[in-house]
C-alpha angles and dihedrals in degrees: 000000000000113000121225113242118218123184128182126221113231080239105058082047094057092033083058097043086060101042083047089046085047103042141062118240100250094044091047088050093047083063098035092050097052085045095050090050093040085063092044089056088063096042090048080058094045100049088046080055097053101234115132124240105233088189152305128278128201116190137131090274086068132263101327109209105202108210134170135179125089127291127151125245086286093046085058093045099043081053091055098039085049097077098050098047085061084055090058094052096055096054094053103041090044081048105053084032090056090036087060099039090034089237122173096185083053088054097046100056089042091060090045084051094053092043095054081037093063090028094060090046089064108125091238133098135270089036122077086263104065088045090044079054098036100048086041083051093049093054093052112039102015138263099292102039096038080055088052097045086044104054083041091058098035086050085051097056092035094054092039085058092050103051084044094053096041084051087056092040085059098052097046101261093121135256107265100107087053087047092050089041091057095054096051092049088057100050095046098103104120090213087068096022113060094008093187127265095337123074129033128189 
């Protein structure tokens, strides 16, 4: 049996020293559990579909999951969707669970499952979103023009999230969404993004 192979970027090692530094172990959990779920959520797809997962990436574009084998455009955009719809599924089984137990901790995670969750259905590259848009955009108008119509739109997101996070910057509310902005606005190639039909975050 063929082992995965994982392999882990210098960055995401020092990215993740300083979250861990930063952060306190349960709040740091209430955001490692729904992402854990939320890929899952995406293996659990790709194995329904039969292709076959060649290893794991971690970088600061996100957990790359490697795939191969053969699925039409749907197959592509079940496996996307996939991963979000896991992270529904957290949030609202953490929130009825911490509801019932009057859990913070519950609640917490569940609405850090529904924010990632929103956040990943955002129609920009590199998040589930964009590739759920870019691979719906191939199949419709073709390989050159859907990735057009895909980095338009991605750039579009992408800007709209960085005026809105330097505006809040401005007015004291911190500079997280910028900084998220940023980064989305980096990872938006579609040559790395969506990197067709073989690789999900």
């Amino acid at each position: 049996m063929k082992r995965k192979k994982w392999t882990v970027s210098a960055g995401a090692v020092l990215l993740w020293a300083l979250v861990y530094y930063m952060g306190e172990m349960p709040a740091l959990l209430a955001v490692l559990l729904p992402a854990a779920v939320h890929e899952l959520g995406h293996v659990a797809a790709l194995r329904l579909l039969g292709l076959h997962i060649d290893g794991f990436r971690i970088e600061l574009r996100g957990f790359c999951i490697g795939y191969g084998g053969y699925t039409g455009a749907m197959g592509h955009i079940l496996a996307a969707a996939c991963g979000p719809l896991a992270g529904l599924w957290y949030a609202w089984a953490a929130s009825w669970l911490g509801n019932r137990l009057g859990s913070d901790w519950l609640c917490l995670t569940a609405g850090v499952s529904l924010l990632l969750t929103l956040f990943n259905l955002l129609p920009a590259l590199p998040l589930d979103g964009g590739r759920i848009l870019g691979h719906l955009a191939i199949a419709l108008f073709g390989e050159k023009k859907g990735t057009l119509v895909t980095e338009g739109i991605s750039l579009a997101v992408g800007s709209l999230l960085l005026s809105a996070g330097v505006w809040e910057m401005l007015h004291g509310a911190g500079a997280g969404l910028a900084l998220v902005a940023v980064w989305m606005l980096l990872y938006q190639d579609c040559e790395q993004g969506l990197v067709k039909e073989r690789e999900i975050l």
